[in-house]
N, C-alpha and C positions, 0 to 999 in steps of 0.2 A: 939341033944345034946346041954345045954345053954353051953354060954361065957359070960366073963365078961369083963368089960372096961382093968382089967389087962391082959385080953389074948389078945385083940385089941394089946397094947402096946406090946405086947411079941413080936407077929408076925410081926409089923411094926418094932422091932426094928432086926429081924431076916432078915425080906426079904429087909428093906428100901424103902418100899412102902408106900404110905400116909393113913394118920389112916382111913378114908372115905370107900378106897379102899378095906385098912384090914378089916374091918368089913362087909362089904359086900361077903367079900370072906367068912368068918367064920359063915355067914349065908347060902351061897351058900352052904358049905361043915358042913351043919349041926354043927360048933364047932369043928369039927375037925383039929387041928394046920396043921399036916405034908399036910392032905390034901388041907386046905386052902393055905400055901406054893406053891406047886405042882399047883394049880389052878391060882395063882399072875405069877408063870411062866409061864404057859401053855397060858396065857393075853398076856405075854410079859412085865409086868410092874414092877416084881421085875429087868428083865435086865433094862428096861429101869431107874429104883431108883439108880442101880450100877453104870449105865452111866452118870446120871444125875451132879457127879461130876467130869464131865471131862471138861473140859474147852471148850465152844463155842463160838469161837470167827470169825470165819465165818462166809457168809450168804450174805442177800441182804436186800433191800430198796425197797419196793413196794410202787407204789401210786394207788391212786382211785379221779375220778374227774367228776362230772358231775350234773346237776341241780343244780348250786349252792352250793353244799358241796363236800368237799375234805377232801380225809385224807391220810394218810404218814405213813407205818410199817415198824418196824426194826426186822426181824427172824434172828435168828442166828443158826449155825448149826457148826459141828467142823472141817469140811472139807471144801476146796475151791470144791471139787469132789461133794459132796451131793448139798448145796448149789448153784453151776450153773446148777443142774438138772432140767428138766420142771416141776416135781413134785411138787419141795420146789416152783420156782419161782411160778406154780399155785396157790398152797397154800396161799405164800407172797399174791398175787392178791386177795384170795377170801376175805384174812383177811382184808387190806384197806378198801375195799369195803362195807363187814360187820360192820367195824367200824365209815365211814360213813356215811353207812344206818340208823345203829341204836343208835350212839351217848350212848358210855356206859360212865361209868363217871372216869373210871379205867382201868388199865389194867388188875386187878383182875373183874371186869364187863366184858371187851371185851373176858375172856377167857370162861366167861360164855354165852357168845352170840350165839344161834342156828340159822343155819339156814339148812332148808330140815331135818330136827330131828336131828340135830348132832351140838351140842356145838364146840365153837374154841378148846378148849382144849381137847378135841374129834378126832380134824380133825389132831393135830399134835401130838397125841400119834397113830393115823391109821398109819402118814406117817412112825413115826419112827418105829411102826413094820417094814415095809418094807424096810429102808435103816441101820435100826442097830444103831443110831449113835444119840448122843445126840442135842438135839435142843431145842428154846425156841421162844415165841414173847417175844422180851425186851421191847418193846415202842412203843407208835403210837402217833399219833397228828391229830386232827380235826379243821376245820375249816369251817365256811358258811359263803356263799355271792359271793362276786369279786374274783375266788382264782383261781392262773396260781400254776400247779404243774410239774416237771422236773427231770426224772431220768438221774443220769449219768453215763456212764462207766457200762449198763448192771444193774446196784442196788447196784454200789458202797457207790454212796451218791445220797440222795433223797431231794427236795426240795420245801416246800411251802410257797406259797407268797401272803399276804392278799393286795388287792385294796378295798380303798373308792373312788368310780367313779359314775359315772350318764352314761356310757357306758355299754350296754348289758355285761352279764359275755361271750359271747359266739364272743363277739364283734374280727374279727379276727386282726385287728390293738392290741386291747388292750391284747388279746392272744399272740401274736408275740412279744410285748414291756414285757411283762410278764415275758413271755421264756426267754427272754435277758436276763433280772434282775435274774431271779432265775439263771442262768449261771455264773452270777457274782458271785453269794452268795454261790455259789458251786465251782468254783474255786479259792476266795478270803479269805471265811470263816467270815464273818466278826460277830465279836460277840455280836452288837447292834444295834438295828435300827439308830437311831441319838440321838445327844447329851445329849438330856434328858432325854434318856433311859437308858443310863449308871448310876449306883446305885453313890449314894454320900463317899460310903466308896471305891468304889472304884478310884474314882477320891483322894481321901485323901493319898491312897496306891500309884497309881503312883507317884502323886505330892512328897511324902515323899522319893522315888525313885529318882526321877530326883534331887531333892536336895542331897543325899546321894551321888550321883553319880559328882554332881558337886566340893562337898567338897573334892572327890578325886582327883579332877583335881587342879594339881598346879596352874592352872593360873585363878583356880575361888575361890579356898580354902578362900582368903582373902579377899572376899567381904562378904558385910554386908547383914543380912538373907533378907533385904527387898528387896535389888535387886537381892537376890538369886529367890526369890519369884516370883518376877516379870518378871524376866529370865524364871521362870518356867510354868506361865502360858502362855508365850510364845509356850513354847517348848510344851502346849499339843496339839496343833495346829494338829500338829503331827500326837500323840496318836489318834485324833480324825477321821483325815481322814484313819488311818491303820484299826481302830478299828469297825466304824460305816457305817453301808450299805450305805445312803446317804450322804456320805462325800468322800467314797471310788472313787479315780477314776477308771470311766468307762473302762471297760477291751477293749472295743472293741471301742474306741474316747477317748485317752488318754487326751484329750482336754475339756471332760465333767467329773463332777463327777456322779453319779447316779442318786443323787436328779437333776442334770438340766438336765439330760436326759430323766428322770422323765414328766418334769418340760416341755422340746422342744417337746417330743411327744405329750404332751397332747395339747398345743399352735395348732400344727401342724392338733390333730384334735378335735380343738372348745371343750375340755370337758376337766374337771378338773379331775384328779388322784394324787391319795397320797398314797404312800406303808404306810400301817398299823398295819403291823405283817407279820414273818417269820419266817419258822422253817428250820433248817438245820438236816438232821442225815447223819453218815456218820457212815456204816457198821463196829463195831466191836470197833468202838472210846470209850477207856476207860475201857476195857476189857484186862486184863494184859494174855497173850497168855504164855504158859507153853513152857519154853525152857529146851530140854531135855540134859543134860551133859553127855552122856554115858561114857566116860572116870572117867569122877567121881565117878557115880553106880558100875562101875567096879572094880575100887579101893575101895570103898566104902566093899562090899561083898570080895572081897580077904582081905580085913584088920579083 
């Protein structure tokens, strides 16, 4: 029996399965809708199109590190229960891994990447047959060369950390100062490497901030903008060390900031280091999680 591009759409918009899929199925079942339907559930992928809009804000932080390239994934799932499973956590693993083997250029590439005949996006429709429950990769991060990587808290948050060094990547001093720094950058958060990383509009933004803020203050209201100014670029002193990984002080020698700790280890072994990039994920960050009012629904339907 043919089909056409409009019975594709019928069925996709019937089961909420992807048009790929519907069409496959409609060839599978000869054109036949009910039975194409019947065949997308008997896959598991029209449940999984139904789930697909449930909110996944769970999950974990996998890393992968080794020969010189690293990479970082963020899966998410919508239970804390699925998510600290060995399943998902293997999963989280094979996908780093695959991601910095084969360096795709997307996340739409990484979900296409096979490995043993089975695409990523393959390997996390297998799991969700088995735990029911909606899931996704959101994001990865790749890197090559010098790179220290650092889970914390299980896959709460994941971290990676580029050096430019003339020390082996495997070098266990440069590995251990590594750890450190990613530890900071995971417990402090900091949103820019140093100074000159930080974008110029946003430096415009706080600056316009801290003047705003001073005009509220009676005892600055009535000074003249230039010494408001100058007050101001005082005050990003500030901004800078809260803000910027190498200005941060060191969590662990409140008496160094990062960059001279940087700066002491490397004195300490004869080789130059300089942090050149880092990535932070941190499970579930910016993912608005569905808060349920039952009292309201209930009110809701009795009205």
């Amino acid at each position: 029996m043919a089909f056409t591009a409009k019975d594709v759409q019928t069925l996709r918009e019937k089961t909420g399965c992807g048009m790929m899929d519907c069409k496959k199925a409609l060839v599978e079942c000869d054109g036949n809708m009910d039975a194409a339907a019947d065949y997308l559930r008997e896959k598991g992928l029209a449940s999984q199109a139904k789930k697909a809009s449930r909110v996944a804000a769970e999950g974990t932080v996998a890393a992968y590190c080794e020969n010189g390239v690293a990479a970082i994934v963020e899966i998410n799932a919508e239970t804390h229960f699925v998510a600290g499973g060995d399943e998902f956590k293997a999963l989280a693993n094979d996908v780093a891994a695959i991601a910095a083997k084969q360096n795709p250029a997307d996340l739409e590439a990484l979900l296409k990447c096979s490995e043993n005949g089975q695409t990523v996006e393959e390997m996390v429709q297998e799991l969700f047959l088995k735990v029911r429950e909606n899931m996704s990769v959101r994001r990865f991060a790749r890197y090559e060369g010098k790179v220290v990587t650092y889970i914390h808290a299980g896959g709460k948050i994941g971290v990676m950390v580029n050096f430019d060094t003339d020390l082996a990547a495997d070098n266990a001093d440069l590995v251990t100062m590594g750890k450190n720094v990613a530890m900071q950058i995971a417990a402090m958060n900091p949103s820019y490497l140093d100074e000159a990383s930080v974008p110029a509009e946003v430096l415009v933004k706080e600056k316009e901030i801290l003047v705003a803020q001073m005009k509220e203050d009676p005892k600055m209201a009535n000074k003249p903008d230039m010494v408001l100014q100058k007050i101001v670029e005082g005050k990003m002193g500030k901004y800078f060390k809260e803000n910027c990984l190498v200005e941060q002080a060191f969590v662990m020698d409140g008496d160094l900031s990062v960059g001279k700790y940087v700066e002491k280890t490397a004195k300490e072994l004869g080789a130059d280091i300089k942090i050149t990039s880092f990535v932070r994920f941190e499970k579930g960050e910016g993912i608005e999680k569905r808060v349920d009012n039952f009292a309201a629904e209930i009110a809701s339907m009795v009205k």
